[in-house]
PAFI-270194 format. One line per 4 residues: for each residue x, y, z of C-alpha. Coordinates in steps of 0.25 Angstrom, whole numbers, plus 5000, padded with zeros to 4 digits. Layout:
% PAFI-270194
X/Y/Z | ...
% end
This chain:
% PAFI-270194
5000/5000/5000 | 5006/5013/4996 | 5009/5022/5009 | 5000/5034/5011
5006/5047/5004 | 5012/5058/5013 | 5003/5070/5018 | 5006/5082/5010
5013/5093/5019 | 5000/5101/5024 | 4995/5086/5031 | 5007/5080/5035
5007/5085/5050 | 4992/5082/5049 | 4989/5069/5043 | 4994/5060/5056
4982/5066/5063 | 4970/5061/5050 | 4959/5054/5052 | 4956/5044/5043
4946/5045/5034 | 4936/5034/5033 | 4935/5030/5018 | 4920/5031/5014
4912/5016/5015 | 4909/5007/5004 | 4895/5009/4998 | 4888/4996/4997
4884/4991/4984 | 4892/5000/4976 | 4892/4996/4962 | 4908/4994/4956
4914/5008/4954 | 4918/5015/4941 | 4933/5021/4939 | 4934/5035/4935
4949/5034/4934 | 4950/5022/4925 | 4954/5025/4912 | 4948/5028/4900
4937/5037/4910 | 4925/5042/4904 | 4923/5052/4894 | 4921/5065/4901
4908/5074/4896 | 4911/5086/4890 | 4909/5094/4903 | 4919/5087/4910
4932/5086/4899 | 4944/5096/4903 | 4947/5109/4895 | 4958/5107/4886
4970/5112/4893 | 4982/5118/4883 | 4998/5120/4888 | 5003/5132/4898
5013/5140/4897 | 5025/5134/4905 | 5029/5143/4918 | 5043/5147/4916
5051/5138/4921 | 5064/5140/4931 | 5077/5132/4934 | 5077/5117/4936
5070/5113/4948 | 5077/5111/4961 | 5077/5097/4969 | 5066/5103/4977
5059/5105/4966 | 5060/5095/4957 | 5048/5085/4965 | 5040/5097/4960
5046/5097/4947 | 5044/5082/4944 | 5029/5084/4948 | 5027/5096/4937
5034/5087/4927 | 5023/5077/4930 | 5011/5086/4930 | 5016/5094/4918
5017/5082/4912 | 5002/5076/4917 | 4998/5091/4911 | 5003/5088/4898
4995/5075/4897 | 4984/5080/4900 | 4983/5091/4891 | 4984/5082/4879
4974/5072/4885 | 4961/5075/4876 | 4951/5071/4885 | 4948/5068/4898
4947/5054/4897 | 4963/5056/4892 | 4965/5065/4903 | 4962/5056/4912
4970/5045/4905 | 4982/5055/4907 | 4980/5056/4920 | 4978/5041/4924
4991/5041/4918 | 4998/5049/4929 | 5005/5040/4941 | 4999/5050/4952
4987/5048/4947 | 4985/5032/4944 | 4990/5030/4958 | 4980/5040/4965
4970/5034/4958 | 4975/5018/4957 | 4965/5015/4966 | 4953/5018/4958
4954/5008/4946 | 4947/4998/4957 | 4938/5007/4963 | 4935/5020/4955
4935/5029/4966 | 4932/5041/4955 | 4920/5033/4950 | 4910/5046/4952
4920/5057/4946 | 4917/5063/4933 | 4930/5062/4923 | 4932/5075/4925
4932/5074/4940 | 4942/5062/4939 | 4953/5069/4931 | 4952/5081/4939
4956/5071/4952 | 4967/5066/4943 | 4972/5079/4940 | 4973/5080/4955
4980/5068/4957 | 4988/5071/4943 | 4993/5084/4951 | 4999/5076/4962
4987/5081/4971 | 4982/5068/4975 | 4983/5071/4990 | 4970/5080/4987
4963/5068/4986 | 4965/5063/4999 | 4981/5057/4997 | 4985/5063/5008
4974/5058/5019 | 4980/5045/5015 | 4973/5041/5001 | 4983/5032/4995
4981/5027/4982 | 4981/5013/4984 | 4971/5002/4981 | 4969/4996/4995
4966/5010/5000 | 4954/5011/4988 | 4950/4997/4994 | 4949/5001/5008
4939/5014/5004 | 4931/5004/4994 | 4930/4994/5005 | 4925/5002/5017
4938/5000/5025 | 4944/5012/5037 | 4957/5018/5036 | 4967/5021/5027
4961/5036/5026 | 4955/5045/5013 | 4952/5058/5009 | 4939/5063/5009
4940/5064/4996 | 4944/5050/4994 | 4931/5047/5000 | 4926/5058/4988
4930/5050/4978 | 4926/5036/4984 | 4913/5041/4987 | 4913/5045/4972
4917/5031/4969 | 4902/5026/4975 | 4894/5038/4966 | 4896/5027/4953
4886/5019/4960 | 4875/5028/4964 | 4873/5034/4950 | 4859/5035/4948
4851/5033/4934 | 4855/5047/4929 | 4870/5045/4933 | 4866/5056/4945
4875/5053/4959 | 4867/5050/4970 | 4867/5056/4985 | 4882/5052/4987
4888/5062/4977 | 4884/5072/4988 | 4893/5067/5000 | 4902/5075/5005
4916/5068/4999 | 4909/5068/4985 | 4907/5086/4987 | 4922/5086/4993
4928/5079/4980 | 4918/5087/4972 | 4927/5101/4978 | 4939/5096/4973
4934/5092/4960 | 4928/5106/4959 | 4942/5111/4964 | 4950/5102/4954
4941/5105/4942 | 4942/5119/4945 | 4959/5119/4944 | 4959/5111/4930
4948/5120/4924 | 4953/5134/4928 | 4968/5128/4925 | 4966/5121/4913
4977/5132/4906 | 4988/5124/4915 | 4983/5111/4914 | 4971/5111/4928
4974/5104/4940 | 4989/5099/4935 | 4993/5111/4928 | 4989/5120/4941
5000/5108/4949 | 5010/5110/4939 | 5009/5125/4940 | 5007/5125/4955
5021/5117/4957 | 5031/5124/4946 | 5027/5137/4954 | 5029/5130/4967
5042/5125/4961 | 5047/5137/4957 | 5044/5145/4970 | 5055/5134/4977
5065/5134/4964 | 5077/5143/4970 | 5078/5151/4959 | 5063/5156/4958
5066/5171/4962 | 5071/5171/4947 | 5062/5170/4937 | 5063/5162/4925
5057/5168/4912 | 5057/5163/4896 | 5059/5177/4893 | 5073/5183/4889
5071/5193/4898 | 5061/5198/4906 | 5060/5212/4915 | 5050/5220/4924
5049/5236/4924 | 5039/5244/4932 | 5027/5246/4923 | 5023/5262/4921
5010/5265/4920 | 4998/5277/4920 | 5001/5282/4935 | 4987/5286/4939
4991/5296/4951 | 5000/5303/4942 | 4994/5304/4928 | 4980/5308/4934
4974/5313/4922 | 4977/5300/4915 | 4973/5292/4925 | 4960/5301/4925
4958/5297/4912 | 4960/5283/4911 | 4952/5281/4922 | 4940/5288/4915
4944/5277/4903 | 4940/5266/4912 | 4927/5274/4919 | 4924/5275/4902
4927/5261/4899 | 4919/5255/4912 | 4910/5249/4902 | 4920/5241/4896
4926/5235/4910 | 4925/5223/4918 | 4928/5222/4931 | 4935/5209/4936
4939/5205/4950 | 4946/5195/4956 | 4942/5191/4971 | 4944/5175/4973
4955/5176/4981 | 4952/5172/4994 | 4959/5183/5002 | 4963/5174/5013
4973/5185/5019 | 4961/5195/5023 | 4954/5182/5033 | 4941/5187/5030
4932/5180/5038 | 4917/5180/5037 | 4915/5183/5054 | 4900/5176/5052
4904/5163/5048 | 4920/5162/5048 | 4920/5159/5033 | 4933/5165/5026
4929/5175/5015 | 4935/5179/5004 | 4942/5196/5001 | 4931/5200/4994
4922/5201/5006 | 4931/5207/5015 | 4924/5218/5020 | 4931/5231/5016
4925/5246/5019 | 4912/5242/5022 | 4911/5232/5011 | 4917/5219/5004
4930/5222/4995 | 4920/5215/4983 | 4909/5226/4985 | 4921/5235/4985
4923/5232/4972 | 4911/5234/4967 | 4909/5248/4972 | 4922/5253/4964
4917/5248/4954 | 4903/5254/4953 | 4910/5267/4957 | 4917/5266/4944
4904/5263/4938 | 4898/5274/4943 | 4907/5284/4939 | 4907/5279/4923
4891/5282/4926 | 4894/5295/4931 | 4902/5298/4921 | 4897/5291/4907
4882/5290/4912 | 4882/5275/4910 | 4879/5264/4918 | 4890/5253/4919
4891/5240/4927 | 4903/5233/4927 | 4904/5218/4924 | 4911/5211/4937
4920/5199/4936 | 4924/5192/4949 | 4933/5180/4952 | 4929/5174/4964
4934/5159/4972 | 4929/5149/4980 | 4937/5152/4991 | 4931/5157/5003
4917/5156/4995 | 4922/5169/4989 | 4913/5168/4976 | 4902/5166/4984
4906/5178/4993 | 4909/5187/4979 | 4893/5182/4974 | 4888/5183/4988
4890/5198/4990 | 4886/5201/4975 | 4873/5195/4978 | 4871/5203/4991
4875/5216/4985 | 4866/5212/4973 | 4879/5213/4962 | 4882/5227/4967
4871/5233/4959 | 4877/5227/4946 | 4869/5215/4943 | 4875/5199/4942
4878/5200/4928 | 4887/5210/4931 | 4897/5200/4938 | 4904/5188/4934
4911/5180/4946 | 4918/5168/4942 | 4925/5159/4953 | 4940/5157/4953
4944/5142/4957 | 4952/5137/4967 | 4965/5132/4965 | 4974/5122/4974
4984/5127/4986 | 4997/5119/4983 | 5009/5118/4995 | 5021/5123/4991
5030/5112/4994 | 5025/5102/4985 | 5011/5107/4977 | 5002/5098/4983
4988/5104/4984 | 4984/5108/4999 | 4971/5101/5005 | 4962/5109/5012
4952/5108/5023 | 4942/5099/5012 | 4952/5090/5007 | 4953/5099/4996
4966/5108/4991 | 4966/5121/4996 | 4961/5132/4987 | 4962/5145/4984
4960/5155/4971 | 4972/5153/4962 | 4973/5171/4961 | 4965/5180/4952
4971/5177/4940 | 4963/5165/4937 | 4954/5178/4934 | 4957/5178/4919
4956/5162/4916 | 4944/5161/4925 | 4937/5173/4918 | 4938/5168/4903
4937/5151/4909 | 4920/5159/4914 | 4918/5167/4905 | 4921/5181/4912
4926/5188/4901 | 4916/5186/4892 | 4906/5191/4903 | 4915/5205/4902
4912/5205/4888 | 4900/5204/4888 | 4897/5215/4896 | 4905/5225/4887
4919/5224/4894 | 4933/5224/4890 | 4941/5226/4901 | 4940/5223/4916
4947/5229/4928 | 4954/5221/4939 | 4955/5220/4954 | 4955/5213/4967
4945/5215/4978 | 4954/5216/4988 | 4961/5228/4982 | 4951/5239/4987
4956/5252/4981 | 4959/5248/4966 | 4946/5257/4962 | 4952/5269/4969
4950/5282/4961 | 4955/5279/4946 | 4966/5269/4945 | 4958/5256/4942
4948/5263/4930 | 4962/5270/4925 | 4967/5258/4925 | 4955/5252/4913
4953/5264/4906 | 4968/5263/4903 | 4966/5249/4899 | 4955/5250/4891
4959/5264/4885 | 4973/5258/4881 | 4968/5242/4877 | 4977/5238/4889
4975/5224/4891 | 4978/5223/4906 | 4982/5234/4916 | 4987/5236/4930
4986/5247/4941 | 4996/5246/4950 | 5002/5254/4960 | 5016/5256/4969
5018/5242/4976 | 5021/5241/4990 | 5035/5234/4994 | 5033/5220/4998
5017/5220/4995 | 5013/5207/4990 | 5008/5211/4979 | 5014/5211/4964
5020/5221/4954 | 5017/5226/4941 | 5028/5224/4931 | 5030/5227/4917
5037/5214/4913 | 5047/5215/4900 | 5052/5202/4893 | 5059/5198/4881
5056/5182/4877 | 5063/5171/4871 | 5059/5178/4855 | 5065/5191/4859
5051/5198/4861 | 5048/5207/4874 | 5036/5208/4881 | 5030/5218/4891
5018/5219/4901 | 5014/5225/4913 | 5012/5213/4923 | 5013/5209/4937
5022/5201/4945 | 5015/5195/4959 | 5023/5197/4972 | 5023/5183/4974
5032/5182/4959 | 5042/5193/4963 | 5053/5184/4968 | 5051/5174/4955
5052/5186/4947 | 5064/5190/4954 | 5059/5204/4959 | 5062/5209/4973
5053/5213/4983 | 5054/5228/4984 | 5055/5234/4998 | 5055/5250/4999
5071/5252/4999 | 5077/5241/4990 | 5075/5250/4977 | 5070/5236/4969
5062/5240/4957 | 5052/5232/4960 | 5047/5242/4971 | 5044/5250/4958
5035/5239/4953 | 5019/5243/4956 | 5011/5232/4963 | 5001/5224/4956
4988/5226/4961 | 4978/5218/4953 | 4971/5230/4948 | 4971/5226/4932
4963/5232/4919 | 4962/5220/4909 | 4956/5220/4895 | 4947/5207/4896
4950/5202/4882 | 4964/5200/4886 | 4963/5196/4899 | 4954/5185/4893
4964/5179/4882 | 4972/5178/4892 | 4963/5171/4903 | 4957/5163/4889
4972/5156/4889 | 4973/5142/4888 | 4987/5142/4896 | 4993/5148/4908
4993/5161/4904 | 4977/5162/4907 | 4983/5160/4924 | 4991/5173/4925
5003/5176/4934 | 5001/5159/4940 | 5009/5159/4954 | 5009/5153/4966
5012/5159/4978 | 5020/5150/4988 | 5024/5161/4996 | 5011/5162/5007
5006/5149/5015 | 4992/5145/5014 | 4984/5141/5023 | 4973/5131/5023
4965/5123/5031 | 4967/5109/5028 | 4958/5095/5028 | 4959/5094/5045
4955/5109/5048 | 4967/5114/5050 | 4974/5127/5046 | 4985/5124/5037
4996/5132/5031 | 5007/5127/5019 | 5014/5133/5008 | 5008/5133/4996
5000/5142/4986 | 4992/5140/4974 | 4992/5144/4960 | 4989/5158/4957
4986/5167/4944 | 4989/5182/4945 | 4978/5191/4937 | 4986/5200/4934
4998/5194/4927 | 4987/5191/4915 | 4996/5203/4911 | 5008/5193/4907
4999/5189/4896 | 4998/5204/4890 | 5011/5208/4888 | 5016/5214/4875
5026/5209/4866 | 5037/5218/4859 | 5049/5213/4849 | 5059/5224/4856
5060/5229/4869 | 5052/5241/4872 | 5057/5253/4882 | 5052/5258/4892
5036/5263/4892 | 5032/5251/4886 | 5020/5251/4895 | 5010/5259/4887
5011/5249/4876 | 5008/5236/4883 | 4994/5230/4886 | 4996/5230/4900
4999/5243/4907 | 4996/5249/4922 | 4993/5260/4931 | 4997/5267/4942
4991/5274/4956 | 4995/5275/4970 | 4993/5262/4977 | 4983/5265/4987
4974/5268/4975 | 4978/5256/4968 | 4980/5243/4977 | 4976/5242/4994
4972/5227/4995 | 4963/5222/5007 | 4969/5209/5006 | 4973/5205/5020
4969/5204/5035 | 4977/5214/5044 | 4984/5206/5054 | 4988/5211/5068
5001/5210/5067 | 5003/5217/5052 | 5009/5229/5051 | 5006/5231/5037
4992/5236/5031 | 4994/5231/5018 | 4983/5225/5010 | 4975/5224/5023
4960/5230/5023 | 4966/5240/5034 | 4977/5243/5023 | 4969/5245/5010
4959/5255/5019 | 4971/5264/5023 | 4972/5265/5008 | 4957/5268/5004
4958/5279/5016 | 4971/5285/5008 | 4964/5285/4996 | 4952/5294/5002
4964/5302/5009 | 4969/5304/4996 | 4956/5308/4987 | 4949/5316/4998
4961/5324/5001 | 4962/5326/4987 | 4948/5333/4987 | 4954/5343/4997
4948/5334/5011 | 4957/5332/5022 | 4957/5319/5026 | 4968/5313/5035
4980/5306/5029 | 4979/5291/5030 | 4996/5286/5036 | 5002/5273/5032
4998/5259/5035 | 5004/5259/5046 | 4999/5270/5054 | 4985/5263/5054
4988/5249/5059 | 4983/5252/5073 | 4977/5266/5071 | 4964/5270/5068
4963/5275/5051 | 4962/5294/5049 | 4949/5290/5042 | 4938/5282/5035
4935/5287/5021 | 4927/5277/5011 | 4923/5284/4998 | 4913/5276/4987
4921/5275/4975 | 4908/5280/4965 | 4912/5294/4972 | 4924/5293/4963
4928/5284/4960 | 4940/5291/4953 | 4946/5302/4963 | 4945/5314/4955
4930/5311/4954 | 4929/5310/4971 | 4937/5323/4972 | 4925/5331/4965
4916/5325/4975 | 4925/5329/4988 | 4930/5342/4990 | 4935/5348/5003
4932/5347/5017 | 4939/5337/5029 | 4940/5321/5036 | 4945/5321/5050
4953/5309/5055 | 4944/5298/5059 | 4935/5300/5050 | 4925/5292/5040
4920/5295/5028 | 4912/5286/5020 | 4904/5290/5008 | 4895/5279/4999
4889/5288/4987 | 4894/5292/4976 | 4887/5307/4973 | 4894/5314/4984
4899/5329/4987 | 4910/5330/4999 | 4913/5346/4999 | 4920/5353/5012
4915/5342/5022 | 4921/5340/5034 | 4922/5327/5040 | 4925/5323/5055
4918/5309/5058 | 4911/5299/5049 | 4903/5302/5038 | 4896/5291/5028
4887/5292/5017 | 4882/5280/5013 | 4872/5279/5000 | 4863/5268/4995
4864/5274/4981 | 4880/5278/4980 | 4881/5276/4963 | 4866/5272/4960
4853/5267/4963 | 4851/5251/4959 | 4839/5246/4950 | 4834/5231/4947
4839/5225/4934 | 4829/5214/4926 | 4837/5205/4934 | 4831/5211/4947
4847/5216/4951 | 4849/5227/4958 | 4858/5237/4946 | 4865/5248/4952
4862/5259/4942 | 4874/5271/4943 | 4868/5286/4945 | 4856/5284/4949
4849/5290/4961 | 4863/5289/4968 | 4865/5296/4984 | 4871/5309/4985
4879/5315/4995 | 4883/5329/4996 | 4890/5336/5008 | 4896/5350/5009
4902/5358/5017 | 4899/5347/5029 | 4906/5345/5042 | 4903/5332/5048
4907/5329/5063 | 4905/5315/5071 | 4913/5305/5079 | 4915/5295/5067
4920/5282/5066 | 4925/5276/5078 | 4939/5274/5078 | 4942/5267/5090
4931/5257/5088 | 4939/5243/5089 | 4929/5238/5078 | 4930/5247/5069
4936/5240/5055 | 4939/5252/5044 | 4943/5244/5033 | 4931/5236/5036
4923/5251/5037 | 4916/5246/5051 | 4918/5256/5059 | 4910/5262/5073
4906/5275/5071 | 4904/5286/5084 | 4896/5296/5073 | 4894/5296/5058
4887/5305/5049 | 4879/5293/5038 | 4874/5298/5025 | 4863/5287/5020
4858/5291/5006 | 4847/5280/5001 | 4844/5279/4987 | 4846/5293/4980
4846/5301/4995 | 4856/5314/4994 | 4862/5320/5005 | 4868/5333/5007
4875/5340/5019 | 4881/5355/5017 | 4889/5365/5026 | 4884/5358/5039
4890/5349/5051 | 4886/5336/5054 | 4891/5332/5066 | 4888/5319/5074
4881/5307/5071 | 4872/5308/5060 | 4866/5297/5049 | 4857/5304/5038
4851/5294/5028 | 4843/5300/5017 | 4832/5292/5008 | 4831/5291/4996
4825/5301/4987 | 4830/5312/4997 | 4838/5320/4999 | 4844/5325/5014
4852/5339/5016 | 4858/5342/5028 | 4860/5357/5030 | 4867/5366/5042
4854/5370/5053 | 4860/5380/5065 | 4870/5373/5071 | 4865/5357/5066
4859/5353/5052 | 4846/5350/5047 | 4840/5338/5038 | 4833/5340/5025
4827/5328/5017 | 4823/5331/5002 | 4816/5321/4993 | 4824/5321/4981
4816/5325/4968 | 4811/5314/4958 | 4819/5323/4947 | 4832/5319/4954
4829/5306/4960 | 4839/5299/4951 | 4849/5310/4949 | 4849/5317/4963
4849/5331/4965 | 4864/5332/4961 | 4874/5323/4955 | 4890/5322/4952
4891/5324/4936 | 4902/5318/4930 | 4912/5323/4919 | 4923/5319/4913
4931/5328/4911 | 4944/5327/4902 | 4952/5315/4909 | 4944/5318/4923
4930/5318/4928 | 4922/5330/4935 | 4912/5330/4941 | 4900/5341/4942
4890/5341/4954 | 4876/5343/4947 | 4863/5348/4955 | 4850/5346/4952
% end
């Protein structure tokens, strides 16, 4: 009897202490078993036969592989080779055949010619269980609980007899063995299909189909190993700080590009391109990731959610999204007199039931006022943990391998393999802009619209906005890369290189004194334009290429609980695409080697602002003993609070200067200031709606509408206008959806010359969560405007505790009375019911936009 394989490294200090598990009992009567694994098998349906699957391009390959490395070596040899004979198998019935053929797998399954464990398995099913095995993964059927391949250990299960130990998968497929019996009349399984071990294989199927259909281009389940172990391999060859390329010769320069803070009236300009061509864009977001590092936890029922719900400023980072992009909206209506609804595509996960989350609050919020048709979610799959040592899959608390999102750019292959990009296209668009939920200034004032317009003005096929980059921030560069190949041609492109890549790539890490030009570099923030045509050839691809910037970073440990409960922590990673480095496939070709400036030319470029308008990420949990903000929620907030610093001090307010980080890790923040993006959301735009007047220290100012007049008010305390109507009133649709319908009976807000007094926020509150905006209050003066309600306040002092809240079809002015104020309530005439009784016109005006306060 062969002796029982040795536990992989994650179970060997655990497995002494297993339970065996009883093999299931032997059901009566059972007629003689069929053998799905005996060849020739059946001939699949056309439903269940494999996609056609054409050669990769090879990764570049380094030096000759050390003694270390040569047990992985040998095993790429063999899985290439597997890889290759399957890809010229025709069918699956020969597919099979090829996989019968490999040793690993006629031993795993040697047992089964007596029995047919596989019985109940589809064709399909079978070769995907093969592929496992093929991929030296056989532990994940239940090798390492003690499943040895042997004929008398078969016998024992068939027989009813105790010991020796299984998987309960291995009861899976035994249980599966018995379904060949029950068939009814109609060939429909009975009763027992629905046991618990039959749903349990049914997961890893799903998870295994998943893997060979969204990595058909490399070859599925065995081309995702052999990838998986050459970057494993290469990460422990000595020389992998040096890159090894094809090319002749290959260079990195820092890519120049619009600078938006400088070059204002361009950057004006372009971003008035992209409110022009709004009709035209798409707008694509990837938030599968399953934002482990933020422990967002739901405190009702202890289920771990996913970043998109993190609730940030009052609301989730996914509606957050959404209001900068109807703020934009909103402002081509203002301008153009058109309505415009933006076609939404979203990639979402399983993990921590994050597509059900991202559909959940869409329904709740009744799709934003937008209507379903408008969006298109589309789920990203899962792909296997490997350990780092030896590339063997990690096995989680089900007896399945450990799963998580294989990084946004499986965006592009996943959005051509369901039909996303035809969706754009038939809702007019032809490009899309890009970014990550947990980025939550990238719509600050104009640098994302800037950044389309350019695109679409110029025929640009991908674009970046970047930024200066923080020394040691994990996060990548922008590059413009140079190469000459093997037939004397050069290449240029603006691309990225990951953090994770900088030593492979032999670039330092820069710190603030070594002088390395790579501090020059700017940070890669996921903030892209992209012509969908071009994005879509490349996601259409056959081949590697489709599954950009493929890495693996071995460089964190992953936690995991596994099979028993417990908590467990190895080295390992998983395959991962990087969605921006779809730019490697758009670079331009040139027979001689160009100078300098060659930027304008290419079909990628990029732009430039100041950071904190740019990239502040809420992507982690603040611990007690950081001494760093960075790309925590407290962080990102210091930076939406120096932004409003910035424009409303620009509109002649003072406001208190926000210090650095640091400063605030244990002290209280100078304010609270939260502006809706529809009152802009470009800057120059705001600043024609605020002018003059003061916020003290402490104070909070939050204002929700987006027809508002600021002018010389003076603010100690808090004060919050909230409007039900901020950009429009909503109307049924023939689908009975709820349509948000821009300009229409839209709040109104008008203060001037105002003086509001009250004891505000409560700072010393130990509750109190700012970036959370859940706050205790001592005072507040509260605006509430329902429906089409205005308010106005002028040359008066409000001082204490006040909320008014106006209904709608009225209109409430507050006006000095002695030494206190009195209340008028109007209703507001049918004549201006829709328009209001004054309204922000706007212009545009040469590169810019003015705006002209009409009364009625």
């Amino acid at each position: 009897m062969a002796s029982r394989p040795a536990p992989p490294p994650h179970l060997r200090l655990l497995s002494p202490l297993l339970p065996p598990l009883c093999p299931p009992r032997r059901r009566r009567g059972r007629t003689r078993l069929l053998s799905a694994l005996s060849s020739p098998s059946p001939s699949p349906s056309p439903s269940s036969r494999s996609q056609q699957r054409v050669s990769t391009a090879s990764l570049d390959r380094g030096p000759s592989p050390s003694l270390e490395q040569q047990p992985l070596a040998s095993e790429v040899a063999r899985l290439s080779a597997a890889r290759a004979r399957l890809r010229a198998a025709r069918s699956l019935d020969d597919k099979l055949r090829a996989l019968d053929a490999e040793p690993r797998v006629a031993a795993f399954f040697s047992d089964a010619s007596g029995g047919g464990f596989l019985g109940g398995i589809e064709p399909r099913e079978t070769y995907l269980l093969k592929c496992l095995v093929a991929a030296g993964q056989d532990h994940v059927l239940g090798a390492e609980l003690g499943w040895a391949s042997d004929t008398h250990d078969h016998e024992r299960h068939l027989n009813g007899g105790g010991g020796g130990g299984g998987s309960a998968l291995r009861e899976a497929l035994y249980s599966l063995a018995g379904l060949v019996g029950k068939w009814s009349g109609e060939g429909v399984v009975e009763d027992v299909a629905r046991s618990g071990e039959t749903e349990l294989l049914r997961q890893l199927l799903k998870f295994l189909g998943d893997i060979e259909e969204f990595y058909d281009c490399i070859g599925g389940i065995i081309g995702y190993q052999i990838t998986a172990l050459e970057l494993i391999s290469a990460s422990k060859s000595k020389d992998s700080k040096y890159w090894h390329s094809q090319d002749k010769f290959i260079g990195f320069h820092v890519p120049t590009g619009v600078n938006l803070l400088e070059d204002t009236e361009y950057a004006s300009q372009a971003a008035l391109w992209g409110i022009e061509g709004l009709p035209e864009l798409g707008e694509i977001y990837p938030i599968g990731g399953a934002g482990d590092r933020l422990g967002l936890v739901d405190s009702d029922t202890g289920e771990s959610l996913p970043a998109a719900l993190l609730p940030y400023c009052g609301r989730s980072l996914l509606e957050g999204l959404m209001r900068d992009l109807q703020a934009r909206e909103f402002l081509h209506f203002k301008i153009f007199g058109k309505q415009c609804i933006t076609p939404v595509a979203i990639m979402t996960s399983s993990v921590k039931n994050n597509h059900e989350h991202i559909v959940a609050i869409c329904e709740r919020l009744e799709w934003f006022g937008r209507g379903r048709e408008n969006f298109r979610l589309f789920e990203q799959p899962l792909v296997p943990v490997v350990n780092a040592e030896d590339g063997d899959w990690l096995i989680g608390k089900s007896l399945l391998p450990v799963g998580k999102p294989g990084g946004h750019g499986a965006i592009w292959k996943l959005a051509c393999d369901r039909g996303v990009f035809e969706w754009l296209y038939r809702h007019g668009r032809k490009g899309a802009t890009v970014r990550q939920v947990s980025n939550v200034v990238a719509a600050t004032d104009l640098t994302l619209m800037a950044l389309a317009g350019i695109g679409m003005r110029h025929n640009k096929k991908l674009g970046f906005a970047s930024c200066e980059r923080r020394p040691g921030a994990t996060e990548g560069v922008n590059v413009l890369i140079e190469k000459q190949n093997l037939d004397g041609l050069w290449a240029y492109g603006i691309t990225c290189i990951e953090y994770t890549e900088f030593e492979r790539y032999g670039i330092s890490e820069p710190t603030a004194t070594n002088g390395s030009l790579q501090a020059s570099y700017p940070a890669n923030t996921n903030i892209m334009y992209v012509d969908l045509q071009a994005v879509e050839e490349v996601g259409s691809r056959r081949n590697a290429s489709c599954l950009p910037g493929m890495v693996m970073n071995l460089k964190k440990a992953i936690s995991y609980v596994d099979h028993l409960g417990f908590e467990c922590s190895a080295a390992g990673g998983r395959l991962e695409c990087t969605m921006q480095n779809i730019a490697d496939n758009f670079m331009n070709t040139y027979s001689y080697r160009c100078s300098k400036a060659i930027e304008s030319e290419l079909d990628t470029f990029i732009v430039y602002n100041e950071r904190k308008k740019v990239t502040s990420s809420a992507k982690r949990k603040l611990k007690p003993e950081d001494r760093s903000l960075h790309q925590t929620p407290e962080g990102s907030l210091l930076d939406i609070m120096r932004n409003a610093h910035d424009l409303l001090s620009s509109c002649s307010i003072e406001v208190p200067k926000v210090k650095d980080n640091n400063e605030y890790l244990c002290s209280e923040l100078p304010f609270l200031i939260f502006l809706h993006p529809a009152l802009g959301p470009f800057w120059d735009i705001i600043k024609q709606k605020f002018v003059g007047g003061s916020i003290s220290k402490g104070s909070e100012l939050q204002i929700e509408v987006a027809e508002f007049v600021w002018k010389d008010v003076e603010l100690d305390g808090s004060l919050i206008i909230l409007a039900d109507n901020i950009m429009g009133s909503t109307k049924r649709n023939t689908h009975g959806e709820q349509i948000l319908h821009y300009g229409a009976r839209c709040g109104r807000c008008k203060l001037q010359s105002v003086k509001i007094v009250n004891d505000g926020i409560s700072w010393d509150s130990p509750s109190n969560v700012y970036w959370k905006h859940d706050v205790e209050r001592s005072e507040s003066l509260k605006i509430i405007l329902h429906g089409n309600a205005e308010f106005e306040a002028k040359d008066v002092l409000l001082k204490g505790n006040y909320m008014f809240e106006v209904p709608d079809g009225h209109r409430m002015r507050i006006i000095q009375d002695g030494s206190g104020f009195a209340v008028k309530l109007d209703p507001i005439s049918k004549e201006m019911m829709d328009s209001g009784s004054w309204y922000w016109e706007y212009m545009v005006d040469g590169a810019y936009v003015k705006l002209n306060l009409v009364e009625l």
